[in-house]
N, CA, C and O atoms as a GROMACS GRO file, in nm:
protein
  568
    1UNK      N    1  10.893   9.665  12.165
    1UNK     CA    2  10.861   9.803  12.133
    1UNK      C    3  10.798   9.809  11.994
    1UNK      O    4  10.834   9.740  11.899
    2UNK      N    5  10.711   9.887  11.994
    2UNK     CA    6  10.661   9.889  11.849
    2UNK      C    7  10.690   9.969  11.715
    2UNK      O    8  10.743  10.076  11.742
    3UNK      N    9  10.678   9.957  11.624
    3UNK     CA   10  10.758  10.022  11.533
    3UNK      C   11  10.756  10.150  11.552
    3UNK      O   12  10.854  10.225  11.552
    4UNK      N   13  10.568  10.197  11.579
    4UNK     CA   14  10.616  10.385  11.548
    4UNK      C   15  10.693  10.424  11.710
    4UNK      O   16  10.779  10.511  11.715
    5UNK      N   17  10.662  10.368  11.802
    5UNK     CA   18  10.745  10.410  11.933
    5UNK      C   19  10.909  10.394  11.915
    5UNK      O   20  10.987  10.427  12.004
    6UNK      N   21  10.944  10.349  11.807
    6UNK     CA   22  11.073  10.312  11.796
    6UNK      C   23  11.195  10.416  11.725
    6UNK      O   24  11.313  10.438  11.756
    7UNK      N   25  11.098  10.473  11.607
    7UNK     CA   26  11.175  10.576  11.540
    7UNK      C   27  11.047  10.716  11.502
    7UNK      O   28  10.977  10.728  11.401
    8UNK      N   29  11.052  10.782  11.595
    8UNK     CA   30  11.017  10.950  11.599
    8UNK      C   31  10.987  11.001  11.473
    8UNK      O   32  11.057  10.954  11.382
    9UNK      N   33  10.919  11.068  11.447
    9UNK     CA   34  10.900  11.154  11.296
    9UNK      C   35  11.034  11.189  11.255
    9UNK      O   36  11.054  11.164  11.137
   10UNK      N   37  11.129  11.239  11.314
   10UNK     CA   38  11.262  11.306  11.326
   10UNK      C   39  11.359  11.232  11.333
   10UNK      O   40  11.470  11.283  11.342
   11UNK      N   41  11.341  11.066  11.330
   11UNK     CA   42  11.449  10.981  11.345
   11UNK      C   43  11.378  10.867  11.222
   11UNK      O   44  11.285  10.787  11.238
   12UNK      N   45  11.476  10.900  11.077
   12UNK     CA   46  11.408  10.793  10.958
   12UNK      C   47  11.483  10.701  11.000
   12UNK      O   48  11.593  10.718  11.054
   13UNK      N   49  11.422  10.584  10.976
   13UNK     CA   50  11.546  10.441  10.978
   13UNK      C   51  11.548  10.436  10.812
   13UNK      O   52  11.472  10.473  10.723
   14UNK      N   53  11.696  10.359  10.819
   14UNK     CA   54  11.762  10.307  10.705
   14UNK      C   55  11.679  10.213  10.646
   14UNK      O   56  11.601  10.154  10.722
   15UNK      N   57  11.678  10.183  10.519
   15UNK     CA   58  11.560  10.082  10.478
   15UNK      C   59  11.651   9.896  10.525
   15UNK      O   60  11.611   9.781  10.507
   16UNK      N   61  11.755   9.939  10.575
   16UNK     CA   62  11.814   9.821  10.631
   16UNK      C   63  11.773   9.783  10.742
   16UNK      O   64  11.734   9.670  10.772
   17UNK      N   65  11.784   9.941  10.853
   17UNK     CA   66  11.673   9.888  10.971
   17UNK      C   67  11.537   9.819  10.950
   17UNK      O   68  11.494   9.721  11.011
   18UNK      N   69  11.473   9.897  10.844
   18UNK     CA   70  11.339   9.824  10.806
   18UNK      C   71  11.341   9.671  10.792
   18UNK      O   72  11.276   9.586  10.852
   19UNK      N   73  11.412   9.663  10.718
   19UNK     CA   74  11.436   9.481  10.684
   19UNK      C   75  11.501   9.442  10.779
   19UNK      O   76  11.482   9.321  10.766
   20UNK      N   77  11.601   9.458  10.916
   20UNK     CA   78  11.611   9.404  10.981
   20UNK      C   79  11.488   9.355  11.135
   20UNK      O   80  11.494   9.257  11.209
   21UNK      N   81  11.382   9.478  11.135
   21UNK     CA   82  11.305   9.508  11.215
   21UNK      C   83  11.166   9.387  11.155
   21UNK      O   84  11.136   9.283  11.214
   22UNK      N   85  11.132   9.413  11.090
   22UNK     CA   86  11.041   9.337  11.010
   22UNK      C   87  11.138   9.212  11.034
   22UNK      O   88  11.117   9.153  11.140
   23UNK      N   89  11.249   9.158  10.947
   23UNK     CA   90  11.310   9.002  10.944
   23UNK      C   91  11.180   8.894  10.934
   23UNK      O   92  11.115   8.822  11.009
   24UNK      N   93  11.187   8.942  10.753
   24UNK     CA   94  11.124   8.795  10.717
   24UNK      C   95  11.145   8.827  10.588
   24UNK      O   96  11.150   8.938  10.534
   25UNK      N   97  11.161   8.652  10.517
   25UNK     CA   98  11.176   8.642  10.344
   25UNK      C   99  11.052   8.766  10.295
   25UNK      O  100  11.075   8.870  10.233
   26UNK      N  101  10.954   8.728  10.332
   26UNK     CA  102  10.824   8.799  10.268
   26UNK      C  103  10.840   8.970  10.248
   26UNK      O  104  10.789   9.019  10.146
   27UNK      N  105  10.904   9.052  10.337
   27UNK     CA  106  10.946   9.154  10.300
   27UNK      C  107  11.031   9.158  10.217
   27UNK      O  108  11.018   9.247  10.134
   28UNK      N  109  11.120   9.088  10.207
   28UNK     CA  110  11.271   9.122  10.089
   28UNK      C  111  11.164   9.106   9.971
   28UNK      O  112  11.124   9.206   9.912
   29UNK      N  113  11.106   8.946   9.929
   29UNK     CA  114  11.023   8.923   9.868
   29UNK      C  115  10.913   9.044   9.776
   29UNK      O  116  10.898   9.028   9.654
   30UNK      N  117  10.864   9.124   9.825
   30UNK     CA  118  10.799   9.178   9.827
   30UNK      C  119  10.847   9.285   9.746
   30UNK      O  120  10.797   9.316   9.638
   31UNK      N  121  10.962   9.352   9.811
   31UNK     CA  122  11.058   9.493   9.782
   31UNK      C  123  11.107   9.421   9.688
   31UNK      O  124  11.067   9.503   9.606
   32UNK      N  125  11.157   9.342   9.622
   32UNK     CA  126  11.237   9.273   9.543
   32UNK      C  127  11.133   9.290   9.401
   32UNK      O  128  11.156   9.344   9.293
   33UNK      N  129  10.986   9.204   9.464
   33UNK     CA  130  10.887   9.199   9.303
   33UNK      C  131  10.827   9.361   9.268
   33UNK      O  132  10.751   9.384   9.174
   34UNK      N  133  10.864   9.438   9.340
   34UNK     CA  134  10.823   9.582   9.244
   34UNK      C  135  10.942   9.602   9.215
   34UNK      O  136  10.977   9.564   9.103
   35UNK      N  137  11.031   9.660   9.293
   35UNK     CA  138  11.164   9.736   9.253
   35UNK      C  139  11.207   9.631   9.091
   35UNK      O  140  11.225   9.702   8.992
   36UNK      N  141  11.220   9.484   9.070
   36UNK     CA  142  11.230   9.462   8.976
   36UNK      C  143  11.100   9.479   8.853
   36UNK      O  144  11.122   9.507   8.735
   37UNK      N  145  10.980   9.458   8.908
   37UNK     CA  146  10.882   9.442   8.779
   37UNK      C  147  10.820   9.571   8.748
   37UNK      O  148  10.742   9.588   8.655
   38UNK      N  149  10.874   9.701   8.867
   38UNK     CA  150  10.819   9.808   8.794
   38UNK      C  151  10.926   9.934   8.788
   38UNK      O  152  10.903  10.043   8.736
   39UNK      N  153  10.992   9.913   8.823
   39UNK     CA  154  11.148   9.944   8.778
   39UNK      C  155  11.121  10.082   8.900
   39UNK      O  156  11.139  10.202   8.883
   40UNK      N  157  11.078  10.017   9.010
   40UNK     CA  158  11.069  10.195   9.108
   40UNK      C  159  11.159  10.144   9.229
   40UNK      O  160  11.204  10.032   9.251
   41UNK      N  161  11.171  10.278   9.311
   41UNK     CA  162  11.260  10.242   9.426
   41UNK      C  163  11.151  10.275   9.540
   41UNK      O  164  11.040  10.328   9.537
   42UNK      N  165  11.218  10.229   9.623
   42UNK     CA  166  11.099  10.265   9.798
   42UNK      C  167  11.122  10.414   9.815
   42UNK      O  168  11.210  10.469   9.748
   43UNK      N  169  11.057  10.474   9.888
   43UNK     CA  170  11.053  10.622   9.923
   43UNK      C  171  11.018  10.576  10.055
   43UNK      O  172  10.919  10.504  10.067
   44UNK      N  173  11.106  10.615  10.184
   44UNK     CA  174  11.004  10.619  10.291
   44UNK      C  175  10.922  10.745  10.348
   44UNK      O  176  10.943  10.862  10.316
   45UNK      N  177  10.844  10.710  10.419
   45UNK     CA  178  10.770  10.854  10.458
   45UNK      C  179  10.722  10.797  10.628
   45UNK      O  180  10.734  10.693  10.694
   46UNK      N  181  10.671  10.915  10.646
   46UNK     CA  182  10.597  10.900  10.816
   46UNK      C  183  10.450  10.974  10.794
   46UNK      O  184  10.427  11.086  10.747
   47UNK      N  185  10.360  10.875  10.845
   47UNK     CA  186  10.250  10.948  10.830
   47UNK      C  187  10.188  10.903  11.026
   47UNK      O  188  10.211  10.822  11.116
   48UNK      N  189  10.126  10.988  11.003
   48UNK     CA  190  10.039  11.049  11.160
   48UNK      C  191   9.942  10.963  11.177
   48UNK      O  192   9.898  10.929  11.286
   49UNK      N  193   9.891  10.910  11.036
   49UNK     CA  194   9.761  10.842  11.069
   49UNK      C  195   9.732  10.750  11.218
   49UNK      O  196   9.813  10.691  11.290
   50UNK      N  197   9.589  10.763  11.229
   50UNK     CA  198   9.633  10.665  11.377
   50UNK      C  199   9.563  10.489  11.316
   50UNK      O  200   9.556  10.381  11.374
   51UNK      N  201   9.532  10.523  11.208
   51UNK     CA  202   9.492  10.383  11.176
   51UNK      C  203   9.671  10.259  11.159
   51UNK      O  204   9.673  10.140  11.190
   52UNK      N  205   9.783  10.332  11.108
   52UNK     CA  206   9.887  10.326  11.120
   52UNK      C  207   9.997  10.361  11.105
   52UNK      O  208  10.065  10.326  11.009
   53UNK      N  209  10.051  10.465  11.231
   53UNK     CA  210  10.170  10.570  11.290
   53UNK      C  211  10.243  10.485  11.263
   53UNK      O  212  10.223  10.363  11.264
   54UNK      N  213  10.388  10.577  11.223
   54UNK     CA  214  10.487  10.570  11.187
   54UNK      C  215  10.553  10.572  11.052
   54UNK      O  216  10.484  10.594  10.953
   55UNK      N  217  10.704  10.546  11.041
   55UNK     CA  218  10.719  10.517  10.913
   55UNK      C  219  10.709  10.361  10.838
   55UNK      O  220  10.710  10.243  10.874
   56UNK      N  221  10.698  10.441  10.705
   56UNK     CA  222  10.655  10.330  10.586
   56UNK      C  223  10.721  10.337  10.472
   56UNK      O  224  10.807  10.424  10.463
   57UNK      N  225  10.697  10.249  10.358
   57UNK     CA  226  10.788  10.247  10.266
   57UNK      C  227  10.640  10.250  10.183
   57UNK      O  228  10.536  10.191  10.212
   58UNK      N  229  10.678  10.371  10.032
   58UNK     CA  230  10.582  10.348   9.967
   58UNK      C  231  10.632  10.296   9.836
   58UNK      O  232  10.741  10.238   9.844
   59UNK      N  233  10.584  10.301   9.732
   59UNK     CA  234  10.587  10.279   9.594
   59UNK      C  235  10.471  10.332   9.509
   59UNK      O  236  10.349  10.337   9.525
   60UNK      N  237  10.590  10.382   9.377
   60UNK     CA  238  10.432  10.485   9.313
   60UNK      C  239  10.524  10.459   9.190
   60UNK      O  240  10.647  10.459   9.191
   61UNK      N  241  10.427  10.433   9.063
   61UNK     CA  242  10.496  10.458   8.956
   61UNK      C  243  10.395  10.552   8.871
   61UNK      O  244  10.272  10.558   8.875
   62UNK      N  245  10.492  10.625   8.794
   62UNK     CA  246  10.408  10.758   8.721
   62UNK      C  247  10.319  10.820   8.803
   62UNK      O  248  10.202  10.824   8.765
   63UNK      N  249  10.349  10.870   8.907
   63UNK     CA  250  10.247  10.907   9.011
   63UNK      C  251  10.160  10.893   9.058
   63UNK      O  252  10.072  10.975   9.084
   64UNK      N  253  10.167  10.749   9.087
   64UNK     CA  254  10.028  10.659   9.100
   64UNK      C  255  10.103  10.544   9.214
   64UNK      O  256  10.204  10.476   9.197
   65UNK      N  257  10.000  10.553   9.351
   65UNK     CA  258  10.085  10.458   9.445
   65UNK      C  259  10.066  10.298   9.382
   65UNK      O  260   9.978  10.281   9.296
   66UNK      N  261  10.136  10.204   9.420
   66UNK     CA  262  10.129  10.102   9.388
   66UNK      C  263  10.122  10.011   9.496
   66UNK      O  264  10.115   9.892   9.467
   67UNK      N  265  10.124  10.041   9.602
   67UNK     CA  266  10.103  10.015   9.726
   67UNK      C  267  10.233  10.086   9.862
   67UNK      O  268  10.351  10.118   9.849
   68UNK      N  269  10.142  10.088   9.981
   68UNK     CA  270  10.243  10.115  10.070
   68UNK      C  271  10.249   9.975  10.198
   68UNK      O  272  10.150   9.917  10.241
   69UNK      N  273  10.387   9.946  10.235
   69UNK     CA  274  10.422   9.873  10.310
   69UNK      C  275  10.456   9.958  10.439
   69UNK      O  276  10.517  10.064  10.450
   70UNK      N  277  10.376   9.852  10.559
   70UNK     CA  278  10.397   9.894  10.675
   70UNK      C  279  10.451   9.790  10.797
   70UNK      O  280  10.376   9.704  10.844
   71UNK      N  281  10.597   9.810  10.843
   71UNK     CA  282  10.691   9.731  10.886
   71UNK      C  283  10.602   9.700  11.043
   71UNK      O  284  10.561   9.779  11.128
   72UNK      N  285  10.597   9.584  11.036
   72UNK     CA  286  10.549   9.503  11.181
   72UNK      C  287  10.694   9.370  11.225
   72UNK      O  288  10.753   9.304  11.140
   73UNK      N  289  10.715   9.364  11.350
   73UNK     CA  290  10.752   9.292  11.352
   73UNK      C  291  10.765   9.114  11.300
   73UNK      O  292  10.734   9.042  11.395
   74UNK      N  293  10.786   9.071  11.234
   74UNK     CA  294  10.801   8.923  11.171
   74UNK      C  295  10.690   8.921  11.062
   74UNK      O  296  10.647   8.820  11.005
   75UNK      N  297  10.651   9.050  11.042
   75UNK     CA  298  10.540   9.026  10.916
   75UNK      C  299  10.519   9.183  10.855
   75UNK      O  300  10.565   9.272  10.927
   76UNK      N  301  10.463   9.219  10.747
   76UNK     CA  302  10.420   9.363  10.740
   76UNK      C  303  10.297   9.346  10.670
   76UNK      O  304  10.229   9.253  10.629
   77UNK      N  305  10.293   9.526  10.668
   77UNK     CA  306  10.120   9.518  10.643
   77UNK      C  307  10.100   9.597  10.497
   77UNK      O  308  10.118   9.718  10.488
   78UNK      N  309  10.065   9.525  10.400
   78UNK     CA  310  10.073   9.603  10.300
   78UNK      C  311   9.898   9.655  10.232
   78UNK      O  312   9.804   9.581  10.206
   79UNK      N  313   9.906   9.806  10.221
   79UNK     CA  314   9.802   9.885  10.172
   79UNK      C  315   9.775   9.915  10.024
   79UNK      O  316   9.843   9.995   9.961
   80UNK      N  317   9.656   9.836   9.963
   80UNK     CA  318   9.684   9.854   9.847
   80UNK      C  319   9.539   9.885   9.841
   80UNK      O  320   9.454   9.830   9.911
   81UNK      N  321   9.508  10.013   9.715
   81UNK     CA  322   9.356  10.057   9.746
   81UNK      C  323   9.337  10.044   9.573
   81UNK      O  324   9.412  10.066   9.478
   82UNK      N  325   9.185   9.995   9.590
   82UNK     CA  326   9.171   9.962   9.494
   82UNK      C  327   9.035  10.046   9.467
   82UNK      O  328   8.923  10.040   9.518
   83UNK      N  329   9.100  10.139   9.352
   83UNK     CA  330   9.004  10.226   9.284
   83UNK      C  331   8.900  10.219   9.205
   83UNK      O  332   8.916  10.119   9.134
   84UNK      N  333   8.789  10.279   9.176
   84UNK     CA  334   8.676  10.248   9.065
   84UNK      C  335   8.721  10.202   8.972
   84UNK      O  336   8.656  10.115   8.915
   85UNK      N  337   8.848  10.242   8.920
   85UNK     CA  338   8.870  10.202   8.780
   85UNK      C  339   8.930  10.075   8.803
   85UNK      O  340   8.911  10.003   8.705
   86UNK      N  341   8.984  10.029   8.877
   86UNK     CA  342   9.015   9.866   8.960
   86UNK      C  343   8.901   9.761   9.006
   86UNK      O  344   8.918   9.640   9.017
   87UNK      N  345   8.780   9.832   9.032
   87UNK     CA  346   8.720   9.756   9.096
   87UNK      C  347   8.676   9.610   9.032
   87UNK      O  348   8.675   9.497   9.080
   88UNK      N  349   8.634   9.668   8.884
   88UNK     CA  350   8.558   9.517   8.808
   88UNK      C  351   8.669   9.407   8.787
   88UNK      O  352   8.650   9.287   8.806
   89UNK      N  353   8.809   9.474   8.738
   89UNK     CA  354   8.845   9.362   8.750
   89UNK      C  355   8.906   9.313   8.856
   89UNK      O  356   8.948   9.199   8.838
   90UNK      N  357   8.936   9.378   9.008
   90UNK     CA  358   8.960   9.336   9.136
   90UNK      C  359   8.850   9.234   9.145
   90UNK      O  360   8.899   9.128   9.183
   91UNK      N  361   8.712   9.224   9.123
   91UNK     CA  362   8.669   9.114   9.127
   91UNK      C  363   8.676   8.993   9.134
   91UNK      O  364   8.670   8.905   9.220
   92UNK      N  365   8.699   9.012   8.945
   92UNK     CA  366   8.811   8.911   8.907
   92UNK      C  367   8.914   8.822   8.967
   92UNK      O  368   8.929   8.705   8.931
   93UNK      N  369   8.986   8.883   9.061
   93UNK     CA  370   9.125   8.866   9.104
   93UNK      C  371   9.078   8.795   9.244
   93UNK      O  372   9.138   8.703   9.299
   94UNK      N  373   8.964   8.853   9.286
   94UNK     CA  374   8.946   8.859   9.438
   94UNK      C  375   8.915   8.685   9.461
   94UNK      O  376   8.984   8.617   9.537
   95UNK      N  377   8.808   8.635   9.387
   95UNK     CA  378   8.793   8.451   9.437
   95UNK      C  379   8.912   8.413   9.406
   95UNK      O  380   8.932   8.316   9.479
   96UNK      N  381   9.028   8.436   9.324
   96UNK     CA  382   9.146   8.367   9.325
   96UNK      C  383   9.236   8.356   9.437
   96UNK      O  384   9.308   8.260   9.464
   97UNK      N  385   9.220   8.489   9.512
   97UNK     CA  386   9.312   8.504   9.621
   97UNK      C  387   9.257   8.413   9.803
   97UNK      O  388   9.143   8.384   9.840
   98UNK      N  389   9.354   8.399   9.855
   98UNK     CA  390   9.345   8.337  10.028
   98UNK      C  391   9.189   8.384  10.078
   98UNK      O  392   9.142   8.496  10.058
   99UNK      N  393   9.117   8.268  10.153
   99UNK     CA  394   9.023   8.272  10.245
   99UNK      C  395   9.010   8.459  10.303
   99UNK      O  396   8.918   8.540  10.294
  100UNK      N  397   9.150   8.469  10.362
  100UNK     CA  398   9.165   8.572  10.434
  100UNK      C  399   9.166   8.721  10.347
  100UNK      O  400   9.121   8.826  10.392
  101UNK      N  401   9.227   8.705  10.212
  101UNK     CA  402   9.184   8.820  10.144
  101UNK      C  403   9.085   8.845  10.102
  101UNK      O  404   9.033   8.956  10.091
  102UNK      N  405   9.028   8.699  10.061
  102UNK     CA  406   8.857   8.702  10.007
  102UNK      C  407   8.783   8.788  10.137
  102UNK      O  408   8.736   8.895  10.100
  103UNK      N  409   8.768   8.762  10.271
  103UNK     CA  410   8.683   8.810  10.350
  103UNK      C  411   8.740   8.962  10.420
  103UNK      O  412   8.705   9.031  10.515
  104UNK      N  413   8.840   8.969  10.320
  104UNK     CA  414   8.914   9.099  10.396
  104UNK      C  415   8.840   9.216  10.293
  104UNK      O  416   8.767   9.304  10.340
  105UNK      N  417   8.860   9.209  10.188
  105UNK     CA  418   8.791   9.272  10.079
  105UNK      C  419   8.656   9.300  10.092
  105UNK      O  420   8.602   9.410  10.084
  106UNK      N  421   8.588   9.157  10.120
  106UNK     CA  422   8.430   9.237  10.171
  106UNK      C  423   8.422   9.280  10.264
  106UNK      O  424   8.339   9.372  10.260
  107UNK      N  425   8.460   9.268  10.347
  107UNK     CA  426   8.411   9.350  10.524
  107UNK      C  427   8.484   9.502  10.463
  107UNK      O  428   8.468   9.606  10.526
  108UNK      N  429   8.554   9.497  10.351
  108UNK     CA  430   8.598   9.673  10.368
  108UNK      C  431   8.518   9.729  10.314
  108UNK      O  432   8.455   9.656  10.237
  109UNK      N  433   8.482   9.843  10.317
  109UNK     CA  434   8.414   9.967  10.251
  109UNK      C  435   8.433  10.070  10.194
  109UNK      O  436   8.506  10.163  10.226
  110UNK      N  437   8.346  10.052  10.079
  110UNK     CA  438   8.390  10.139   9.975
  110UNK      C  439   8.391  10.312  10.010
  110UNK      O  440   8.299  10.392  10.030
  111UNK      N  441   8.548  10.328  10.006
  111UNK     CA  442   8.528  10.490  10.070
  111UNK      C  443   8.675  10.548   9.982
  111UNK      O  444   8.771  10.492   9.929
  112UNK      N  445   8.624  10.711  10.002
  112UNK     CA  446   8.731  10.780   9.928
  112UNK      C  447   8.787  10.718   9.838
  112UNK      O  448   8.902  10.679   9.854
  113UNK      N  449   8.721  10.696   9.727
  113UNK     CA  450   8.714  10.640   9.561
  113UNK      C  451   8.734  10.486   9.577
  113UNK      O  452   8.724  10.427   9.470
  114UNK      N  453   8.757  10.413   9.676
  114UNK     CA  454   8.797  10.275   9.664
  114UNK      C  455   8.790  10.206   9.782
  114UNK      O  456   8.714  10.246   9.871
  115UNK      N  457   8.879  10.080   9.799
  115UNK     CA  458   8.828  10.024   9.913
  115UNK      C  459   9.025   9.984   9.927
  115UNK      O  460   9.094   9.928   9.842
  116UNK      N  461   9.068  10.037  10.060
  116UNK     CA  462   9.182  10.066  10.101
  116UNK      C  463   9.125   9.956  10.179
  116UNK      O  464   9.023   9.938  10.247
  117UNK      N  465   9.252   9.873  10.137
  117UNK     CA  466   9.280   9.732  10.197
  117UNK      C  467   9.401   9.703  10.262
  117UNK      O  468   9.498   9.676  10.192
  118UNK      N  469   9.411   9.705  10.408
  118UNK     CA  470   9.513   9.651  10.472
  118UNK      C  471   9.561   9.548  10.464
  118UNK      O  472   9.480   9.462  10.500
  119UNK      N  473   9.655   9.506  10.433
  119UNK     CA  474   9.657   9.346  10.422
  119UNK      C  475   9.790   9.280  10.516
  119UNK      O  476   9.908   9.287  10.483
  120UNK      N  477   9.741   9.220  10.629
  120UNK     CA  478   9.850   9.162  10.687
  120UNK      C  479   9.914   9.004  10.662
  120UNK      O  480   9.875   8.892  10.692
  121UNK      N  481  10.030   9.057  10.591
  121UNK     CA  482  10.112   8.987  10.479
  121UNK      C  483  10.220   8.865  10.601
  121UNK      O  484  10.330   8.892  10.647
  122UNK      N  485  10.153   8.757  10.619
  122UNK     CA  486  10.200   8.649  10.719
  122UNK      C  487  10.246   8.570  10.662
  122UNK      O  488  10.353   8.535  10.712
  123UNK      N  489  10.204   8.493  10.533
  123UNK     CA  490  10.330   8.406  10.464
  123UNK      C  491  10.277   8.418  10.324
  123UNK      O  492  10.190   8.493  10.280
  124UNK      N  493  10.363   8.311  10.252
  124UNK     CA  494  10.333   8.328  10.070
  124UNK      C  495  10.239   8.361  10.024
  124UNK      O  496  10.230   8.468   9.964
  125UNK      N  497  10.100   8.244  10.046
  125UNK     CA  498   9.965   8.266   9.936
  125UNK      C  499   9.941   8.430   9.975
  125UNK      O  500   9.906   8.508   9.887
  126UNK      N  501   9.954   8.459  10.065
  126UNK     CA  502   9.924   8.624  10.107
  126UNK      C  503   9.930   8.722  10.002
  126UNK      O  504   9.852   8.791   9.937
  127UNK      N  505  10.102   8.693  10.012
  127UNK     CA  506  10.202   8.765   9.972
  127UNK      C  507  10.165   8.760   9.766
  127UNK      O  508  10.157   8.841   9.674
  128UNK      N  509  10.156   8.653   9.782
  128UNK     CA  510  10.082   8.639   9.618
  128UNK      C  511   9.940   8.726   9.606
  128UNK      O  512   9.921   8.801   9.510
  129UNK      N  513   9.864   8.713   9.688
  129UNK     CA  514   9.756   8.803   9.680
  129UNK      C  515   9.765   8.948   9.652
  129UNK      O  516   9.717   9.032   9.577
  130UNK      N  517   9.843   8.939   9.738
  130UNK     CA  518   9.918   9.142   9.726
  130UNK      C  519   9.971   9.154   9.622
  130UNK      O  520   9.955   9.262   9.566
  131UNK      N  521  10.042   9.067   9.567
  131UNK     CA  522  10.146   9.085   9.451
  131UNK      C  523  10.007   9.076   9.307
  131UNK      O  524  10.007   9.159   9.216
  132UNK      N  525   9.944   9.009   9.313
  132UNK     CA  526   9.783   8.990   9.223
  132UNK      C  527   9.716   9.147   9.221
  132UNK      O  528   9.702   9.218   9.122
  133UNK      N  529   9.678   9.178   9.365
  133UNK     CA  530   9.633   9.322   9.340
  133UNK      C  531   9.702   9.430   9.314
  133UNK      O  532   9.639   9.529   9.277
  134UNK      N  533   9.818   9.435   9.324
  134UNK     CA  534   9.943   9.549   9.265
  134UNK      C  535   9.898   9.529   9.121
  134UNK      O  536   9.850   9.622   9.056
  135UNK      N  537   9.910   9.439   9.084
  135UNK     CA  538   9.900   9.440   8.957
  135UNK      C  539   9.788   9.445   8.847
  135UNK      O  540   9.789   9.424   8.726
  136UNK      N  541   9.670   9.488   8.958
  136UNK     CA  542   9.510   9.538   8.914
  136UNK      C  543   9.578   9.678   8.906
  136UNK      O  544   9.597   9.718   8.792
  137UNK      N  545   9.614   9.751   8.998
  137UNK     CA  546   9.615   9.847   9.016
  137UNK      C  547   9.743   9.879   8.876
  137UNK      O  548   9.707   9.963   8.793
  138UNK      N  549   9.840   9.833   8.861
  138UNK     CA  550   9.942   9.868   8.737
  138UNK      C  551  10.005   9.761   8.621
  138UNK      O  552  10.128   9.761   8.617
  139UNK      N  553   9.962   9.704   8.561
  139UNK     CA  554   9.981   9.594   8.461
  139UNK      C  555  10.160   9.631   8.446
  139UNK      O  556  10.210   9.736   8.407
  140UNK      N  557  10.232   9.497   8.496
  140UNK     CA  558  10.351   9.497   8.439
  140UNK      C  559  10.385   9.485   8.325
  140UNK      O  560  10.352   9.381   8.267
  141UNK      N  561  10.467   9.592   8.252
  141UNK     CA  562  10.530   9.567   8.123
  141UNK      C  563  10.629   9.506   8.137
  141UNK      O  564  10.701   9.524   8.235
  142UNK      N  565  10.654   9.428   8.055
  142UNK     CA  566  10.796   9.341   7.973
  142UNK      C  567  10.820   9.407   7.880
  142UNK      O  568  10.912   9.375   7.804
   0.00000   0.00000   0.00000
């Protein structure tokens, strides 16, 4: 069954269901490197979109998203959009990251201020990629 067929606009899951539904290091992983490096908590929400129904877990610090995670079975999909004011140095960032982010980034298009990047987060170097562009988008303080 698939995630949004699973829990209704009207039925939130626990962010435990989430991590049990998803079940993989790379999600804990993930929730673990913001909640510690930007000191925020998950919010979930449900959005309609049909690019991807259901609920999600977002993250925003100072009112600014930092990406949203979207629970797939044994993997998730994390959305991180990278704005004009991101773009030059997303550049930057972009030959460093996986085959698959490199060619994911160009085939997207630049729309509604940036280029909203799905990223389906399957194992580490990924997961480092995402964790690279979070951090175009918000420089961690120490």
């Amino acid at each position: 069954m698939d995630w949004n067929e699973r829990y209704s606009a009207e039925d939130q899951p626990s962010l435990k269901a989430i991590d049990e539904f998803v079940n993989t290091e790379l999600w804990s992983d993930m929730n673990t490197f913001l909640r510690e490096s930007y000191g925020v908590e998950p919010e979930t929400s449900y959005s309609c979109c049909s690019g991807q129904p259901g609920w999600n877990v977002k993250y925003r610090k100072a009112g600014r998203s930092l990406c949203t995670l979207y629970p797939m079975e044994g993997f998730f999909i994390a959305l991180v959009v990278i704005g004009n004011k991101e773009y030059d140095e997303a550049l930057e960032v972009i030959p460093e990251c996986t085959p698959y982010t490199r060619a994911l980034f160009e085939r997207t298009q630049h729309s509604a201020g940036g280029r909203w990047l799905m990223i389906n987060v399957t194992d580490e170097a990924i997961l480092d990629d995402v964790k690279r562009l979070v951090q175009v988008r918000r420089k961690i303080k120490r």
